[in-house]
MMTF fields as JSON, N, C-alpha, C and O atoms, coordinates in Angstrom:
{
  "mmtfVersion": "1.0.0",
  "mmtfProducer": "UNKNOWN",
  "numBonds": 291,
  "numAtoms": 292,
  "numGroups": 73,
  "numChains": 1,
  "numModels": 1,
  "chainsPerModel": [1],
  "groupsPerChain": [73],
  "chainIdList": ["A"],
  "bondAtomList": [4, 2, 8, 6, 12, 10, 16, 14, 20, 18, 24, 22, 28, 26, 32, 30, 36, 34, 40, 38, 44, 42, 48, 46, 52, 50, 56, 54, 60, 58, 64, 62, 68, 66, 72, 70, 76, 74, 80, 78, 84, 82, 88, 86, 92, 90, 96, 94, 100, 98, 104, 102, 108, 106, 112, 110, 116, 114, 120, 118, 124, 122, 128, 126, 132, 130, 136, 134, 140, 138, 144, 142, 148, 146, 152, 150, 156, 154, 160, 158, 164, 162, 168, 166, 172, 170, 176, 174, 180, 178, 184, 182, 188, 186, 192, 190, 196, 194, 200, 198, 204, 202, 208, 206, 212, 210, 216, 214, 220, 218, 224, 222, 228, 226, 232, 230, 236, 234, 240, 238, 244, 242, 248, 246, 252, 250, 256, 254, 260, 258, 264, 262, 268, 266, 272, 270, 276, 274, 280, 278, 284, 282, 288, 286],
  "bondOrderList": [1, 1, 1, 1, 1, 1, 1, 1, 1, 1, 1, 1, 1, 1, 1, 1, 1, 1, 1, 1, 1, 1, 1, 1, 1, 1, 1, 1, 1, 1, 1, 1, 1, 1, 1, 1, 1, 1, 1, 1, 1, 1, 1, 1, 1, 1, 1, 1, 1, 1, 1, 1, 1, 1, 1, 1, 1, 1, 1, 1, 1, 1, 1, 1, 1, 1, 1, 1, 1, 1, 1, 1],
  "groupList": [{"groupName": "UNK", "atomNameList": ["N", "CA", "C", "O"], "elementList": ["N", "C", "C", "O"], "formalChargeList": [0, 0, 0, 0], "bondAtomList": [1, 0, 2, 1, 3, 2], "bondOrderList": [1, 1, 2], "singleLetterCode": "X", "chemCompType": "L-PEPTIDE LINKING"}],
  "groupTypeList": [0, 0, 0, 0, 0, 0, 0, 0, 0, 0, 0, 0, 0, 0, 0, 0, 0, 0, 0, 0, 0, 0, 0, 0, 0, 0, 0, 0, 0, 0, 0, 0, 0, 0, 0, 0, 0, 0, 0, 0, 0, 0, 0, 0, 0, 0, 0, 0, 0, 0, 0, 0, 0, 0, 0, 0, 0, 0, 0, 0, 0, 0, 0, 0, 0, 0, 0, 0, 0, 0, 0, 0, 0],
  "groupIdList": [1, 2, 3, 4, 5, 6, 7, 8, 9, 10, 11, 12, 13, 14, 15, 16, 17, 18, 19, 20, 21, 22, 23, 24, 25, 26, 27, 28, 29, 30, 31, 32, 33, 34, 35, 36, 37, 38, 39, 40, 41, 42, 43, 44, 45, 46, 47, 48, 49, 50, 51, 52, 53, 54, 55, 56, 57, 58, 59, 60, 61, 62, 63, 64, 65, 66, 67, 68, 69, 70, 71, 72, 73],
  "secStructList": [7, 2, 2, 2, 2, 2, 2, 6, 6, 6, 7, 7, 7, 7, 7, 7, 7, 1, 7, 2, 2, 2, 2, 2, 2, 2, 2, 6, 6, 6, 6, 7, 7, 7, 7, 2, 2, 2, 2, 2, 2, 2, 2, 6, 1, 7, 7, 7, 7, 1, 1, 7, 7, 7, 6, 6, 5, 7, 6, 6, 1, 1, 5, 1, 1, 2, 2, 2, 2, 1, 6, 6, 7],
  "xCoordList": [41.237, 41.909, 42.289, 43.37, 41.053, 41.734, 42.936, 43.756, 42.862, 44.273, 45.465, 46.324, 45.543, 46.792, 46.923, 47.997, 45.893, 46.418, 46.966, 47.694, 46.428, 47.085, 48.358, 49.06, 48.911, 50.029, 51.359, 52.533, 50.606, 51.954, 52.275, 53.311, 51.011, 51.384, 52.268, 52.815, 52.426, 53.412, 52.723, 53.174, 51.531, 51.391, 50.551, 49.762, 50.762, 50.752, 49.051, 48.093, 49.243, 47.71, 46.751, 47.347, 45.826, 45.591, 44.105, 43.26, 43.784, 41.997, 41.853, 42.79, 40.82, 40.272, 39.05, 38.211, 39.264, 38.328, 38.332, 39.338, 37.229, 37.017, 36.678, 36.683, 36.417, 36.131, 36.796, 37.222, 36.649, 38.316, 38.416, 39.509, 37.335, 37.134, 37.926, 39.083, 37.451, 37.704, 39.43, 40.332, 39.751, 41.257, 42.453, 43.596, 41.832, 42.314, 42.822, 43.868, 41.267, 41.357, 42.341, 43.285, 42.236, 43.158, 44.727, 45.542, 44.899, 46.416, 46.313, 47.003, 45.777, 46.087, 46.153, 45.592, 46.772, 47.311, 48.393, 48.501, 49.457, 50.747, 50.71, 51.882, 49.803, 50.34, 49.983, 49.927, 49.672, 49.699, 50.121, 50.514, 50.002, 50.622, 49.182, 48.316, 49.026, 47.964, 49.42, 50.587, 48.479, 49.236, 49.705, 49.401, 50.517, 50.444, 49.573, 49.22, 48.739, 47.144, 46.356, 45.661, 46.355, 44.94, 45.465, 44.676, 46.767, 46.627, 46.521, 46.21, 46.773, 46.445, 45.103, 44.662, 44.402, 42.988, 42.229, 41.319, 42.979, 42.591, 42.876, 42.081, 44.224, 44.486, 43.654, 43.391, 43.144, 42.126, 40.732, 40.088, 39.887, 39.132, 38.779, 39.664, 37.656, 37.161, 37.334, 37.021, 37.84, 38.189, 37.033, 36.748, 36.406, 35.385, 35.86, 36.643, 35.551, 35.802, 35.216, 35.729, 34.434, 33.229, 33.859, 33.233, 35.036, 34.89, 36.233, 37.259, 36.007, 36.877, 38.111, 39.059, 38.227, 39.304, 39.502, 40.615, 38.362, 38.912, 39.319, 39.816, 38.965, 39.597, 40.866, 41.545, 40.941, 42.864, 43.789, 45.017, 42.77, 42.926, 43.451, 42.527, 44.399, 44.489, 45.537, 46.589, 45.494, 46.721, 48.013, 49.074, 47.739, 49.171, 49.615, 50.648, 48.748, 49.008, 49.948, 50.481, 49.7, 50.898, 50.017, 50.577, 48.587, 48.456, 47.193, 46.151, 47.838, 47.223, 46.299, 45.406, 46.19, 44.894, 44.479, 45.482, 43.633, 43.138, 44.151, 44.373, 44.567, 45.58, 46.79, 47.621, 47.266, 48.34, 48.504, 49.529, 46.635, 46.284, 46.402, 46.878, 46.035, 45.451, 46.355, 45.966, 48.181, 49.138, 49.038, 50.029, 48.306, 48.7, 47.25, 47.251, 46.124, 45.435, 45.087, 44.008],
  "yCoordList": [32.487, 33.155, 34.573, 35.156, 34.981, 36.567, 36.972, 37.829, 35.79, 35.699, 35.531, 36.411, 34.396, 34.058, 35.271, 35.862, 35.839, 37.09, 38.576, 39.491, 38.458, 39.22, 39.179, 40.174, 37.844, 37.488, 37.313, 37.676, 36.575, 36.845, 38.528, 39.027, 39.187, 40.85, 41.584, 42.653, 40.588, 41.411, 41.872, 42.581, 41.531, 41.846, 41.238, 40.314, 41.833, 41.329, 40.942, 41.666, 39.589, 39.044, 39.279, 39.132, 39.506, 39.642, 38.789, 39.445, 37.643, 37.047, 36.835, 37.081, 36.382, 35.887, 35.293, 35.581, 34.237, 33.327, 32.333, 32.182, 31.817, 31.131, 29.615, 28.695, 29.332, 28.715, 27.546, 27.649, 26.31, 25.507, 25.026, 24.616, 25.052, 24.664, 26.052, 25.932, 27.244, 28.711, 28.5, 28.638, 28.261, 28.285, 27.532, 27.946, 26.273, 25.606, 25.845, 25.808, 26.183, 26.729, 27.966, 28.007, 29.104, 30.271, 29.807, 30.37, 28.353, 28.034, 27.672, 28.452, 26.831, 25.956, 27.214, 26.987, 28.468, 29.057, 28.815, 28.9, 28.403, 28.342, 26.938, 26.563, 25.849, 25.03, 25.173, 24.072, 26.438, 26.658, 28.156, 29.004, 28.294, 29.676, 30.337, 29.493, 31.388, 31.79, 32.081, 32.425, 31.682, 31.797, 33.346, 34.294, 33.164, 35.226, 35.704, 36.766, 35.013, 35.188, 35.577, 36.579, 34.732, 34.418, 36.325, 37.27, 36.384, 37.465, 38.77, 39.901, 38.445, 39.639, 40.219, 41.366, 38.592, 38.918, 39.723, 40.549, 39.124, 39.928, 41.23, 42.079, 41.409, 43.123, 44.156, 45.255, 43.31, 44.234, 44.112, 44.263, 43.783, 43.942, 45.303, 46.104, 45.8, 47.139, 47.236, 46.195, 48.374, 47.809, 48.954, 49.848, 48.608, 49.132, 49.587, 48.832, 50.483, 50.873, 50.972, 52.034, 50.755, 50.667, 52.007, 53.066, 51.826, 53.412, 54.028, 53.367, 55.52, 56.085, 56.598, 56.92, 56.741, 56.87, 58.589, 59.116, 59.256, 60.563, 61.653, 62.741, 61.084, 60.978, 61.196, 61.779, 60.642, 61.141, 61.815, 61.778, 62.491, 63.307, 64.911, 65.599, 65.32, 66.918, 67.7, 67.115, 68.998, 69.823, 69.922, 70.196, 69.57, 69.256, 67.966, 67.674, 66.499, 65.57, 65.145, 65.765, 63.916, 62.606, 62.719, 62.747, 62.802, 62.62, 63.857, 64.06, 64.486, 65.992, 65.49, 66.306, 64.034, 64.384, 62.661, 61.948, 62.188, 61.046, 60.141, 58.954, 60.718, 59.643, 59.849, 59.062, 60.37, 59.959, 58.975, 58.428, 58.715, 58.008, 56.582, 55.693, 56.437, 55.205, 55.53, 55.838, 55.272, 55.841, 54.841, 55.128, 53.601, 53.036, 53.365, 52.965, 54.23, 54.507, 55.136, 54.905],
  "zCoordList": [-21.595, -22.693, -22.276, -22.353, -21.793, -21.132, -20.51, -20.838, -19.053, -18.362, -19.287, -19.34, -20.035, -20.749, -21.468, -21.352, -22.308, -23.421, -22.253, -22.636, -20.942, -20.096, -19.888, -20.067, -19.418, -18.768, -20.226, -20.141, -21.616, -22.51, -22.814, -23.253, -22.419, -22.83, -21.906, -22.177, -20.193, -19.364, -18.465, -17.565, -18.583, -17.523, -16.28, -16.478, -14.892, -13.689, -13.091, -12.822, -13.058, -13.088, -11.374, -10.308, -11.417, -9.909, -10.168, -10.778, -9.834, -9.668, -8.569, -7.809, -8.138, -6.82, -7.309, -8.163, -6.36, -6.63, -5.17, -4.477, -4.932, -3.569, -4.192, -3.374, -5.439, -5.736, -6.839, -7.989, -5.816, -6.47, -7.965, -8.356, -8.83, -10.256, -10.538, -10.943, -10.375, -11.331, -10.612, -11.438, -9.511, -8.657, -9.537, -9.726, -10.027, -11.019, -12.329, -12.977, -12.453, -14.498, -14.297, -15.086, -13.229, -13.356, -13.687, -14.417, -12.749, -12.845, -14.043, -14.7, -14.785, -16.115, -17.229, -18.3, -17.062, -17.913, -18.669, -19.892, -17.586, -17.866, -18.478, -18.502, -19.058, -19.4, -20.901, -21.448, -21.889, -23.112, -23.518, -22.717, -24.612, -25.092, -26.232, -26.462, -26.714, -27.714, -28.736, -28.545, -29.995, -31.39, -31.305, -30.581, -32.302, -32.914, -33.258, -32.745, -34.446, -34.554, -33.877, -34.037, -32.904, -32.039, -31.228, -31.222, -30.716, -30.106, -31.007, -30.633, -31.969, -33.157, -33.169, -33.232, -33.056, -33.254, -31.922, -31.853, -31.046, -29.618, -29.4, -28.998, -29.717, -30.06, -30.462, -29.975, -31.883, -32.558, -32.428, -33.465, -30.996, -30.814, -30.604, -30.905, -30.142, -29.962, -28.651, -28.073, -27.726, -26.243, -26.109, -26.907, -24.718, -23.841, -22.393, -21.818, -21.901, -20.543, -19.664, -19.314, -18.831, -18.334, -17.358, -17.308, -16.681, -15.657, -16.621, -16.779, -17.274, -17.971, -17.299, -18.016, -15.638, -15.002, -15.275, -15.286, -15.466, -15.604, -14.578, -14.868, -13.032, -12.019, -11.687, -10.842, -12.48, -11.981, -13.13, -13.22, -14.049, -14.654, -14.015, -13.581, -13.967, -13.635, -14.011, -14.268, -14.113, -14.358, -13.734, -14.294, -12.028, -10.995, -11.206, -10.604, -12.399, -11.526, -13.298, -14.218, -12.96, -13.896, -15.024, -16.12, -14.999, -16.517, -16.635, -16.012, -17.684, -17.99, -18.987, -19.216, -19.894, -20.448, -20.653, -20.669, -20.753, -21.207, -21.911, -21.672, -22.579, -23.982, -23.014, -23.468, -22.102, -21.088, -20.184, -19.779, -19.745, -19.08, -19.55, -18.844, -20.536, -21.464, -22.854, -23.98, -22.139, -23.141, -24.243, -24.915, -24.986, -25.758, -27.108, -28.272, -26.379, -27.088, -27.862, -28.408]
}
C-alpha cells in the first residue's frame, strides 16, 4: 500500500530487495489503483520523521528554514 500511495502521488519509487517474494509483491503494484478515500485516509495520517534533515538547512543554501525543506508541511 505504501508503494502504490507513493507512485499514484508522483512519485519516483526506489526498493531493494534480494528477495524474490518482496521482488514480486513490489511489482504487483501496477496491477491495482487505491480509492480517493483510501488515499484521503492516507493523507491524513500523522506523518513522522525519524531524521528531521536539518542538515541542509542554511542561510547560503536552497532552504533557509524547515517548512522550505518539507514545502508541503
Amino acid at each position: 500500500v505504501c508503494l502504490k500511495w507513493g507512485l499514484q502521488q508522483g512519485v519516483s519509487l526506489m526498493v531493494k530487495s534480494f528477495n524474490k517474494e518482496r521482488l514480486k509483491e513490489n511489482l504487483d503494484i501496477f496491477d491495482w489503483h487505491l480509492s480517493q478515500e483510501e488515499m484521503q485516509t492516507i493523507n491524513c495520517l500523522p506523518q513522522r520523521r525519524i531524521f528531521p534533515c536539518d542538515i541542509f538547512i542554511s542561510p547560503d543554501g536552497p532552504y533557509k528554514t524547515i517548512e522550505e525543506l518539507w514545502d508541503e508541511d
